[in-house]
Each structure stands twice: as C-alpha cells, then as structure tokens.
N, C-alpha and C positions, 0 to 999 in steps of 0.2 A: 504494500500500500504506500501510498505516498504523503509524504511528510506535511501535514495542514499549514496553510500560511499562515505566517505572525500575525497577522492585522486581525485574528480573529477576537470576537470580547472574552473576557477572562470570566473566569466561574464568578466570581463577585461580579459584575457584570451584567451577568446571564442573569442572576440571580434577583436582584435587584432589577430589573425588568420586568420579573415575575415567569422567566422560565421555570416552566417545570420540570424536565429532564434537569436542571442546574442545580433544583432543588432534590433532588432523585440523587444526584452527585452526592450533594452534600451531608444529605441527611445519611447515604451508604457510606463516608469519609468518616464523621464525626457520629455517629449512634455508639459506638462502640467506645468510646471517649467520654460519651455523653451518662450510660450505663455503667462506665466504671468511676466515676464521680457520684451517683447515685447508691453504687454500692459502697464507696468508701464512706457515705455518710448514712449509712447504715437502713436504706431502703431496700429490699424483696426485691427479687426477679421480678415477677407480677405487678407491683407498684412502679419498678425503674422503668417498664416499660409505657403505663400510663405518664409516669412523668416526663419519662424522654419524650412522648408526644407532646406534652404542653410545651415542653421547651423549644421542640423546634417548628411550632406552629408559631410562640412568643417570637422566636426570632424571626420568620417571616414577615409576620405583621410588623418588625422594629427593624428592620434589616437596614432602612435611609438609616439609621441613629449611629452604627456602627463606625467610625472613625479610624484611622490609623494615622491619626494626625503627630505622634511623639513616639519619642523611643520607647518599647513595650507596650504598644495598642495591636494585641493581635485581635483576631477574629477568635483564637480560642480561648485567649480571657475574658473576653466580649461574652462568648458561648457558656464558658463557667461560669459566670457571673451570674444570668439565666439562671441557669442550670440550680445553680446558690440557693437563686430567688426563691423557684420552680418547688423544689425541698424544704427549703421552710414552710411555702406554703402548703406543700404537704404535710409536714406535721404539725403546723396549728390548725390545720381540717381534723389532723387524727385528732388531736388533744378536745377539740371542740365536740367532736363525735363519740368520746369516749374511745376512740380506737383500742385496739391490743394494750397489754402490759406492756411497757417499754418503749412506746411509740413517745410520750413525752419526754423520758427521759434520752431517747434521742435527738430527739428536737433542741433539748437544752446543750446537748451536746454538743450539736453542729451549731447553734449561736454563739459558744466559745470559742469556737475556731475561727481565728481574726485570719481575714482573706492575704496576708501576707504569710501564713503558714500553708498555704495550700501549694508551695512549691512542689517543685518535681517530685519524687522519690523514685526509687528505681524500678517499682510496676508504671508509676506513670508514665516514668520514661518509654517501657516497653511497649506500653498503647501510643506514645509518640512516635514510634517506629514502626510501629501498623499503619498506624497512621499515614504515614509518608510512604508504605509499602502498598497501600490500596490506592493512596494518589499518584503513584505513579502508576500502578496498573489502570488507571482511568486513559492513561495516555497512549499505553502500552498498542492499539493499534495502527497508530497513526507513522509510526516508524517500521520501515525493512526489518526484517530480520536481524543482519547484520550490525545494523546501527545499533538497535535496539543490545545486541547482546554486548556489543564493544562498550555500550554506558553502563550497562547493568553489572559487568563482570571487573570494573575500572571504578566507577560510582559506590554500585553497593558490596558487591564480592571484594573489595577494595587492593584487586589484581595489579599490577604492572602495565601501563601502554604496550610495553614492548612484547613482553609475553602478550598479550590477550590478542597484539597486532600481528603475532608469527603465530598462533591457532588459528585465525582468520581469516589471515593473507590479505593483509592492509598494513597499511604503515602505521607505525606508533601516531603520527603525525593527524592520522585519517582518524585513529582510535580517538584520539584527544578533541578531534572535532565532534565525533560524532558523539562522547560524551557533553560535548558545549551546548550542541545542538538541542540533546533531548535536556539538559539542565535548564538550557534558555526559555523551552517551551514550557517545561514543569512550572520556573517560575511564573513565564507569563500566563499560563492559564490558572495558575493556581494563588498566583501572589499573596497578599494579604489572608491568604487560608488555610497557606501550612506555612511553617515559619520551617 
C-alpha cells in the first residue's frame, strides 16, 4: 500500500470535527488506559466499564476545551482528569445510594490522592506502551512492508540500521529514513494524543 500524504488532518483533528471513525481510534487507543485508572482507584470490571463510557462520551462533548497550550498539557492528562472526575462521581452516587460496603471508603480514598501523585508507576508505564503499540498499529497499513519493518525493528525492537538494513537489502541510510518517515506520520496523525 502506499504511504498516505502528510497534508492529511491528525486524529485531534478528525476528532474535533466530530468524526466518528477518529472517535473509534481513540476510544480503541485510550479504553484500556482509561480502565486501568478506574481500577487503580478501586472500581469493578463492571463499573470501569460504565465509567469509561461516561468518560469518553465527557470528553466528546468537551473535546474544543482540550488545550496543549504549555509544557505538560497532554490529551492524556486532559483524559485522567475526566476520568478523576468521572470516579468520584461515581462514588458519591454509591455513597448517596447506599452502595456496597467499601464503596465510601473508597471514595474517601481516591479524594486523598492529590492529582500530582498520580505519576507514572511502572504498570502505568506498561499501559503507556500499549498505548503507543496500538497507535502505531493504527498506522501500521499505510506503509510497504519493508518500510514498515525497517521502523519497527530500529524504533521498537531497538535493532541497529545497519543490521536491520543487511536483513532487508537496503541501506542503513534507506533504514533511517524509513524509520523518519513512519515516526513523522505517527507524530502527525497522532500528535497531541500520545506523547
């Protein structure tokens, strides 16, 4: 297949125009980010999933509000944030309804947790690498074969040019481009959405 021209609009973009395939992107990119932020604040399979729909129905309707105006405004602090909101409001529903045993004392929980502790840890990290492994397989048609492996085995397998360009039969040279090439498109269609 042949490589999509640059001039095309980026997933933010699409997104905020109100495509829905862009939203179909997004929501298969970030559900699974979305649900383990759910779980680490101590919501059910069952409930993560109704919340992760509010969340990212919230973020549809709020998507104009979204900013990357400073250093550290991603779209996925933007999304936890939500996400944050999304949880509490779930548990002062529970607390309201009488929910389960421990629904409050959860709740009280995750209000302790001041949003500068919500750094990485190293499962986070690990859904930040899915993360970035599902958004590039979003891309993953639009490049040759070849291209496609000379980035992936240079990018992610984090191979040698020279080796990956003498399995190939390309030049280190050709390898490096065509890692630039799918880098450049990654960023551009995905910018502002995976850091």
């Amino acid at each position: 297949m042949n490589e999509k021209s640059a001039t095309s609009l980026t997933l933010l973009e699409r997104i905020r125009a109100g495509d829905s395939s862009g939203w179909r992107n997004v929501v298969d990119l970030y559900s699974p980010l979305v649900h383990y932020w759910c779980h680490r604040w101590g919501i059910d399979q069952a409930d993560a999933d109704d919340v992760a729909q509010e969340v990212f129905q919230a973020a549809s309707q709020r998507i104009e509000q979204f900013r990357h105006e400073q250093a550290g405004d991603t779209f996925r602090g933007w999304l936890r944030g939500i996400t944050r909101h999304k949880v509490l409001a779930f548990w002062r529903s529970r607390e309201r309804l009488g929910g389960p045993v421990g629904g409050s004392e959860a709740w009280h929980r995750l209000q302790e947790v001041p949003d500068a502790e919500l750094t990485a840890d190293s499962e986070e990290s690990a859904q930040m690498s899915a993360l970035f492994h599902r958004a590039v397989k979003l891309l993953r048609d639009e490049f040759e074969q070849r291209t496609w492996q000379a980035f992936w085995r240079t990018a992610v397998d984090d191979q040698p040019a020279a080796a990956v360009a003498a399995e190939l039969g390309m030049t280190a040279n050709a390898v490096r481009m065509a890692k630039s090439r799918v880098l450049h498109r990654l960023r551009s269609e995905l910018g502002d959405l995976v850091e």
